[in-house]
GUNUSE-572400 format. One record per atom (N, C-alpha, C): residue number from 1; x, y, z; atom name. Coordinates in pm, 1 decimal. Each point is the difference from the previous one (the first is absolute). Layout:
! GUNUSE-572400
NUM:X:Y:Z:CA;
...
This chain:
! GUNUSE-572400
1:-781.3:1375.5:1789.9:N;
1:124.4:-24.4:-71.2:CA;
1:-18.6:-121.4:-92.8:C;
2:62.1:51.5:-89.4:N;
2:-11.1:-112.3:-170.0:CA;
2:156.4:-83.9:56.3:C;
3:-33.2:-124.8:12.7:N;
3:150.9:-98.7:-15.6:CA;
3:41.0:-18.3:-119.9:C;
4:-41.2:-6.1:-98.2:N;
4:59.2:3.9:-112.5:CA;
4:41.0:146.5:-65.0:C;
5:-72.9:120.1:54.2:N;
5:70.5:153.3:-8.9:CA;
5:140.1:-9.2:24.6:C;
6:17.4:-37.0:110.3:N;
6:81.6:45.2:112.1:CA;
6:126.1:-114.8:-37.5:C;
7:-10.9:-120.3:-47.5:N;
7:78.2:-99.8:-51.8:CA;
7:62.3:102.6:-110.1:C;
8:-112.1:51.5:-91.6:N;
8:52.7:-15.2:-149.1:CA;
8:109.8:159.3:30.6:C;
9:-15.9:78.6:114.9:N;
9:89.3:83.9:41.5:CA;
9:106.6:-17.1:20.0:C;
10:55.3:-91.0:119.5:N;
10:84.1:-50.5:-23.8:CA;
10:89.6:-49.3:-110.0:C;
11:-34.1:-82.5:-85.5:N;
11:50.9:-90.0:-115.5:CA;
11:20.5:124.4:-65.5:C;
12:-60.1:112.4:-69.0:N;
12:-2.5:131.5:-83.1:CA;
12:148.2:68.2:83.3:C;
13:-34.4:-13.5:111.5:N;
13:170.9:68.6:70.8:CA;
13:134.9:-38.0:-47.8:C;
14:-30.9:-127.3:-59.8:N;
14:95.9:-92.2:-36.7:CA;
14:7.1:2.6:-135.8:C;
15:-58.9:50.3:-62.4:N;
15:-12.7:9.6:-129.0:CA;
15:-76.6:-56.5:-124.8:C;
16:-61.9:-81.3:39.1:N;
16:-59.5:-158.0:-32.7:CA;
16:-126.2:44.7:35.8:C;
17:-52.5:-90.7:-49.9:N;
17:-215.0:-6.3:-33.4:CA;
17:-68.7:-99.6:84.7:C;
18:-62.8:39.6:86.8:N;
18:-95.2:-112.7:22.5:CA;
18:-125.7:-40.9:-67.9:C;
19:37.3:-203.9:-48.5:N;
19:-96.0:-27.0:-95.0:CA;
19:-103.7:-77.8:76.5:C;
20:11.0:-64.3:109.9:N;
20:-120.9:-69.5:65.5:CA;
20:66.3:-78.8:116.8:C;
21:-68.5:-20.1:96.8:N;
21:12.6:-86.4:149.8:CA;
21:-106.3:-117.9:-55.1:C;
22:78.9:-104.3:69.1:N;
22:-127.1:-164.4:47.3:CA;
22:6.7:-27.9:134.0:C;
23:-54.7:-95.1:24.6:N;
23:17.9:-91.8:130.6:CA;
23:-39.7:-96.8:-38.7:C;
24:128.9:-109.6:20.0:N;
24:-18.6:-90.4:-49.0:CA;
24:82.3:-131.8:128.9:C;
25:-108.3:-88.6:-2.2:N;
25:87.8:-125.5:108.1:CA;
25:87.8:-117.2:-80.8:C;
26:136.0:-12.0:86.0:N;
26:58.9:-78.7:-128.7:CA;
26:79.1:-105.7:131.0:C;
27:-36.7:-104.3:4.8:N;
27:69.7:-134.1:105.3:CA;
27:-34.8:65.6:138.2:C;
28:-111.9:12.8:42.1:N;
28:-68.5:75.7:136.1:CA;
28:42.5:139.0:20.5:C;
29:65.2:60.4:-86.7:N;
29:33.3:114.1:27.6:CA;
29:-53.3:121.4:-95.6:C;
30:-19.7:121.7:81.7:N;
30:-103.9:157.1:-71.4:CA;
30:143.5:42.3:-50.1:C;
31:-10.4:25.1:-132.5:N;
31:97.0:100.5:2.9:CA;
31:-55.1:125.9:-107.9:C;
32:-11.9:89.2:59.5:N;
32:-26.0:138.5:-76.6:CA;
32:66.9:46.7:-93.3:C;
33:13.5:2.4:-129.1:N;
33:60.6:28.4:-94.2:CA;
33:-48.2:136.4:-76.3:C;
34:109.1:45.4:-44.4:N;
34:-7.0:145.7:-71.3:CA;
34:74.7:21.3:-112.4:C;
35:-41.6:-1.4:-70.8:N;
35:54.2:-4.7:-151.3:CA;
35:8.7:138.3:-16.0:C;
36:139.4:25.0:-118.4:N;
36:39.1:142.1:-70.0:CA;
36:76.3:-8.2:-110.4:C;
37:-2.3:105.8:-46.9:N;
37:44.7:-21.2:-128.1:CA;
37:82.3:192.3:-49.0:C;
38:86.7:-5.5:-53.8:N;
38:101.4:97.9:-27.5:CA;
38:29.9:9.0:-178.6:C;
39:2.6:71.1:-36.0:N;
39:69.7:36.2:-122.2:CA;
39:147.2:-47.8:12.8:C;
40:23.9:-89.9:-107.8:N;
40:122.7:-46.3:-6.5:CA;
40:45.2:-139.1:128.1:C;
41:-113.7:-22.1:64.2:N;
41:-13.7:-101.2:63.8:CA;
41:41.3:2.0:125.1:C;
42:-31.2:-99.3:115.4:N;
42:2.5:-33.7:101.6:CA;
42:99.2:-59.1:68.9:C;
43:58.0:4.4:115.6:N;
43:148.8:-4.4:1.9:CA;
43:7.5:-76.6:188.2:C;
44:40.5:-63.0:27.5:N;
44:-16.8:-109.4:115.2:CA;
44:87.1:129.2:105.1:C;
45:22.2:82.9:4.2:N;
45:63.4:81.6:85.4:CA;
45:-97.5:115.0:25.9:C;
46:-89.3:41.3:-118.3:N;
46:-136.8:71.7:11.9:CA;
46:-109.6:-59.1:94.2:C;
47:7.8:-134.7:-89.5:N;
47:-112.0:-92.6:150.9:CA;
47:35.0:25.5:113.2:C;
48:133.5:-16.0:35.4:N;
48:26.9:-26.5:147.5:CA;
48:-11.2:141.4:73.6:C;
49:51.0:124.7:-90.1:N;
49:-51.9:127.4:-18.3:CA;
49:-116.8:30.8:110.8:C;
50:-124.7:-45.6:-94.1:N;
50:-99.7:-7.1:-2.7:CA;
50:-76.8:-62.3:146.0:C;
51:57.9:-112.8:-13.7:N;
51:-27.4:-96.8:78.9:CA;
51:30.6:126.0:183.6:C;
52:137.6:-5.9:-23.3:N;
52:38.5:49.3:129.4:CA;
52:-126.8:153.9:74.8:C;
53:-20.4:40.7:-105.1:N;
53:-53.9:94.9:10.4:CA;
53:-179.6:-5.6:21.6:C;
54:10.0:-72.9:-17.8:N;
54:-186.6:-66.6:-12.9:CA;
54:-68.2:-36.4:124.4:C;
55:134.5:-121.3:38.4:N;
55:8.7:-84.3:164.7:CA;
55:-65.0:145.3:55.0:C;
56:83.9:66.6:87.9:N;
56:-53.7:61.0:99.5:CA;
56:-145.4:68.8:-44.7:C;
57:-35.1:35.1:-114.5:N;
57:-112.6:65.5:8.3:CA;
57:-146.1:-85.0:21.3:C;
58:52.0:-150.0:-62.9:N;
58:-108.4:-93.4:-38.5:CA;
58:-1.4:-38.3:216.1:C;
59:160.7:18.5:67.9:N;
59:-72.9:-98.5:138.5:CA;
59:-86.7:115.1:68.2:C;
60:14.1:99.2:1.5:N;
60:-107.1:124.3:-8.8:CA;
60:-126.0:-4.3:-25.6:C;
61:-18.5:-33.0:-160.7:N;
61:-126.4:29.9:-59.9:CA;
61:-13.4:-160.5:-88.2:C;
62:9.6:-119.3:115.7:N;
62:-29.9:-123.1:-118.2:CA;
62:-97.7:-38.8:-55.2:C;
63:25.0:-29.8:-128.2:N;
63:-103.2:-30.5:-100.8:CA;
63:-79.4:-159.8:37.0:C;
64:-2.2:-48.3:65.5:N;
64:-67.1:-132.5:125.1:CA;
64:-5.8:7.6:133.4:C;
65:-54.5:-74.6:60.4:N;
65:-21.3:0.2:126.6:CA;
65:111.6:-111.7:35.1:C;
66:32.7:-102.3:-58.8:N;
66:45.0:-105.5:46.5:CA;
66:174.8:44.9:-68.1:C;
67:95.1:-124.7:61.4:N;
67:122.5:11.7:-61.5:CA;
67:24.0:-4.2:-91.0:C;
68:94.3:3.8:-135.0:N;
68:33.5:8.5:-121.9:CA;
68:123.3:55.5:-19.3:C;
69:42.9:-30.1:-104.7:N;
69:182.8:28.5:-52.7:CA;
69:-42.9:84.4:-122.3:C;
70:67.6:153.3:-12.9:N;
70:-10.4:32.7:-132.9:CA;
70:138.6:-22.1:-90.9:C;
71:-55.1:6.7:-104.3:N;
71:66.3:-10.8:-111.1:CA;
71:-37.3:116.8:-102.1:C;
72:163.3:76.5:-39.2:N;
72:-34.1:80.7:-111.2:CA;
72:70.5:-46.0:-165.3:C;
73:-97.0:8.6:-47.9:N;
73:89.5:-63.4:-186.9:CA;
73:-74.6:65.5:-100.8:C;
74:76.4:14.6:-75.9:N;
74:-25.4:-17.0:-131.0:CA;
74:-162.2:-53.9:-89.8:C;
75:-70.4:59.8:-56.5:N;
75:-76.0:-62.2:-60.0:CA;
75:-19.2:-123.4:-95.6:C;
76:125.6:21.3:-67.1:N;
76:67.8:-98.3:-83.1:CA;
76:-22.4:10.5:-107.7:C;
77:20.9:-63.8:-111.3:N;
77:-11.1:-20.7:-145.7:CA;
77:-161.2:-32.8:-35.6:C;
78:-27.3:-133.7:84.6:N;
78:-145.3:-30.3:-42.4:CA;
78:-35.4:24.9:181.9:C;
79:-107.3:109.7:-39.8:N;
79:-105.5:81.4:144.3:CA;
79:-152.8:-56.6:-7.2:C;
80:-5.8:29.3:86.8:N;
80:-156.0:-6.6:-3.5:CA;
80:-69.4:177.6:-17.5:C;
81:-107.3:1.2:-87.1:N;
81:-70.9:77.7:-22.8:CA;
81:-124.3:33.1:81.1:C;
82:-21.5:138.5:51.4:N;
82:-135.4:-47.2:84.4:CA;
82:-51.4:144.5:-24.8:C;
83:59.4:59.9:-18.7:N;
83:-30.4:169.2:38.5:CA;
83:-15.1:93.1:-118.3:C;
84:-83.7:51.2:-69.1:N;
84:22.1:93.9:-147.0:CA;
84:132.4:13.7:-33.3:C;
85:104.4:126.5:147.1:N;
85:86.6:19.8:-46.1:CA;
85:130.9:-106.5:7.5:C;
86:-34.0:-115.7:-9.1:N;
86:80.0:-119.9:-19.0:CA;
86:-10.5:-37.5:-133.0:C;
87:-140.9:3.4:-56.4:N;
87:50.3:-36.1:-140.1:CA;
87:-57.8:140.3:-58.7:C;
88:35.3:64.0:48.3:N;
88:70.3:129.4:-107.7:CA;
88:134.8:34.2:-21.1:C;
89:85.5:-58.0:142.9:N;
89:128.7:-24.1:-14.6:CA;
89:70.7:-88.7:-134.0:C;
90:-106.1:-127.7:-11.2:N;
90:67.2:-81.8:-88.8:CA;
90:-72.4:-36.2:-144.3:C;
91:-88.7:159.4:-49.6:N;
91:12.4:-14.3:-124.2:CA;
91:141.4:-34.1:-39.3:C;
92:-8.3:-93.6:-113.6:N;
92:71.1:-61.1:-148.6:CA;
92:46.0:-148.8:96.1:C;
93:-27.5:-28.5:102.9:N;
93:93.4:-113.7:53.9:CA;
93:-141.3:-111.3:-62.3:C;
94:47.8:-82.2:45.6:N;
94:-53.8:-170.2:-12.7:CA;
94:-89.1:-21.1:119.9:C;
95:-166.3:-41.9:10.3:N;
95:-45.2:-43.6:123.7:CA;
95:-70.1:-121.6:-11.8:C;
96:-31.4:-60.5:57.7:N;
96:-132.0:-74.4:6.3:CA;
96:-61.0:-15.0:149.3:C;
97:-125.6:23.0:-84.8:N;
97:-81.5:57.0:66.5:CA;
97:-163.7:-141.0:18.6:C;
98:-24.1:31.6:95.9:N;
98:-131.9:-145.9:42.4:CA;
98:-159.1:108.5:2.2:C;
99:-35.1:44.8:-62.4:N;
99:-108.6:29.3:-5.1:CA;
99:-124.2:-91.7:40.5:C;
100:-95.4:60.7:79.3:N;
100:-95.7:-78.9:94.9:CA;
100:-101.8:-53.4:-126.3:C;
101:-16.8:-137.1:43.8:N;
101:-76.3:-80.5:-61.2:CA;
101:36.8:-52.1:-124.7:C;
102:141.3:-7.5:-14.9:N;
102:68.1:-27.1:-154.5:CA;
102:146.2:-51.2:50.3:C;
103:60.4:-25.9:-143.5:N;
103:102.3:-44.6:-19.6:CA;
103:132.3:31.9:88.9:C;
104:102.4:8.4:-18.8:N;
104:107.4:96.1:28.1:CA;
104:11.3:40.2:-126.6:C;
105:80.4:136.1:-24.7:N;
105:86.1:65.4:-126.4:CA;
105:92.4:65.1:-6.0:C;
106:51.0:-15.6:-114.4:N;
106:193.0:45.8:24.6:CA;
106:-17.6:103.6:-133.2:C;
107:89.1:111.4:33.1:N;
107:5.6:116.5:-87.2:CA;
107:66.4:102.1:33.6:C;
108:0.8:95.4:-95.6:N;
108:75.7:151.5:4.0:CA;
108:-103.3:73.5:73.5:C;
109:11.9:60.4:103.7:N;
109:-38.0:158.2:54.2:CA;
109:-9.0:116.5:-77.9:C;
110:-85.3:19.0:-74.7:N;
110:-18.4:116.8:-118.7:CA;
110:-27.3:139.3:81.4:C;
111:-96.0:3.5:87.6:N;
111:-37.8:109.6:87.3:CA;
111:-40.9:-13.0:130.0:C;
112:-40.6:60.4:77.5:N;
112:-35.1:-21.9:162.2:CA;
112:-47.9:149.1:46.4:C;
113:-120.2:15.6:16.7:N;
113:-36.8:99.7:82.9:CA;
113:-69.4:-42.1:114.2:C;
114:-63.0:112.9:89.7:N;
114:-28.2:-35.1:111.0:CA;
114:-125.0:-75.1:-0.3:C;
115:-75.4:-14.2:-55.8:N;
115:-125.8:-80.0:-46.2:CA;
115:18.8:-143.2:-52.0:C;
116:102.8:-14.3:-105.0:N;
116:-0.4:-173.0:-135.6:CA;
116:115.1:0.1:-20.5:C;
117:67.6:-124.2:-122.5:N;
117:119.5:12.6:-23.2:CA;
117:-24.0:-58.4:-128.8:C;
118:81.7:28.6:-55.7:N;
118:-25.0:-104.1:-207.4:CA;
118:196.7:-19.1:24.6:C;
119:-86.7:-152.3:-49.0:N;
119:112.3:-107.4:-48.6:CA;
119:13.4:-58.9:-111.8:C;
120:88.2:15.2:-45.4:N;
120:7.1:-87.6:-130.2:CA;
120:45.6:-131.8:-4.1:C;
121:-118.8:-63.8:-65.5:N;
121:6.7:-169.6:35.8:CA;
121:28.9:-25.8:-108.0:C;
122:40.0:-163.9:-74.6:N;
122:-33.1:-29.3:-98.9:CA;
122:-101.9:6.6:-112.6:C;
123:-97.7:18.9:108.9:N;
123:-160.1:76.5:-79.7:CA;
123:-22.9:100.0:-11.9:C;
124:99.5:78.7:51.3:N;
124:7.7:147.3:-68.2:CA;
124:-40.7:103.5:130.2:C;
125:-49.0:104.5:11.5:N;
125:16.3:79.3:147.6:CA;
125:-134.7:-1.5:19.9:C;
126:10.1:-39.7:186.1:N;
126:-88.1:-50.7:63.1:CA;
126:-18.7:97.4:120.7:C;
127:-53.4:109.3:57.8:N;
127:-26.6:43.9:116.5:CA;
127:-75.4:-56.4:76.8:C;
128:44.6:21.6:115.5:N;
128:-9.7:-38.4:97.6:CA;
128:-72.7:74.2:108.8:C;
129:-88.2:25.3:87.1:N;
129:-24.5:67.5:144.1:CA;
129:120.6:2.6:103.3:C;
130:1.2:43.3:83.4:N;
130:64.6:-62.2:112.1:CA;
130:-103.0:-91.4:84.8:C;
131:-150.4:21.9:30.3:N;
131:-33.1:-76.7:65.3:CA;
131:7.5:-146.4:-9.7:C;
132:6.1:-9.5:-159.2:N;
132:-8.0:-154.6:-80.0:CA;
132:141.1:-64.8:-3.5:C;
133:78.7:77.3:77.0:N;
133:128.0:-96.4:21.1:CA;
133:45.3:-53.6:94.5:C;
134:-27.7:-69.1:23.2:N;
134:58.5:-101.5:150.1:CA;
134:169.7:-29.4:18.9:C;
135:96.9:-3.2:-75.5:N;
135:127.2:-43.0:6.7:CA;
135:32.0:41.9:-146.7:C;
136:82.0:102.2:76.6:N;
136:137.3:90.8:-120.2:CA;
136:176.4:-17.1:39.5:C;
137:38.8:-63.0:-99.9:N;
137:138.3:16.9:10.7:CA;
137:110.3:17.9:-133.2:C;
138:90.2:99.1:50.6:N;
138:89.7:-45.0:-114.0:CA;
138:69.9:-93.2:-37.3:C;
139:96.8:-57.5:-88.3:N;
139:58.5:-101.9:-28.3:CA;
139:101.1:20.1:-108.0:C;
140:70.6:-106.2:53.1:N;
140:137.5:4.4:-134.9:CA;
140:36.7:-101.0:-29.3:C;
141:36.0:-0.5:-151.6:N;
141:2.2:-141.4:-70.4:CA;
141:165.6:20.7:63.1:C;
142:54.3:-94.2:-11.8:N;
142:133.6:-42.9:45.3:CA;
142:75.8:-53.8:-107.5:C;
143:81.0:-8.4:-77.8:N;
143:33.2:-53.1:-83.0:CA;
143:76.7:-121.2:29.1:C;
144:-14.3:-117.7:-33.5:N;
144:84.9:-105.1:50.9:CA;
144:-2.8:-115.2:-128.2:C;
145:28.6:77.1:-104.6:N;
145:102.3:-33.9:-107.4:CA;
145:131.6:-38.2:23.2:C;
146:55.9:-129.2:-12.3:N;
146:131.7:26.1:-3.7:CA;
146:81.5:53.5:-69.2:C;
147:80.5:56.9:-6.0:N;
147:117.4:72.8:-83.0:CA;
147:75.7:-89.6:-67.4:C;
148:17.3:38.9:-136.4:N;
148:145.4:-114.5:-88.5:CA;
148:103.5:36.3:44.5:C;
């Protein structure tokens, strides 16, 4: 049995996509997180949705050996990228991206297949591997202009 099959079943029951699980420790504590994402967006009554429905399968089939709290949310505005079909999701958005042994870089998502990705930088479009990327995320400028 695939835990992430069998997750992304669930969440699909519900209507909603599963985009990726972590484990992550935050003030001595595991908490298993599961990110999703919906057309027309994500809704704190879907989580809990979600959530309710997850519990019993995860104390069943848990994804650790040790204790942990899950949490279900939203991917958010700015995600992390890790997976082809993550940034095939977010051709035209904004990323920057840390390519191994270089700079960081910030740009448009032009394409993404399962192999590379081309970005358009200030220097004009740059592909990418996936192996040669160490840290992908999207991002959003925020506007914090004040208003007259």
């Amino acid at each position: 049995m695939n835990l992430n099959n069998e997750i992304e079943k669930i969440i699909k029951g519900n209507g909603a996509s599963f985009y990726d699980s972590e484990i992550v420790t935050e003030f001595e504590e595991t908490i298993f997180r599961v990110f999703i994402t919906k057309e027309g967006g994500v809704t704190l009554d879907l989580c809990a949705t979600i959530s309710n429905e997850l519990s019993p399968f995860l104390d069943v089939h848990p994804p650790m050996s040790s204790q942990y709290r899950l949490e279900v949310s939203s991917v958010g505005i700015e995600r992390k990228l890790s997976q082809p079909s993550h940034f095939q999701s977010a051709i035209g958005e904004k990323l920057k991206i840390k390519v191994s042994g270089s700079d960081k870089l910030k740009g448009i998502l032009k394409s993404a297949d399962n192999k590379s990705i081309t970005l358009e930088t200030k220097h004009g479009e740059e592909s990418y591997d996936y192996t040669e990327i160490a840290k992908a995320k999207t991002y959003f400028e925020w506007n914090t202009a004040k208003k007259k």
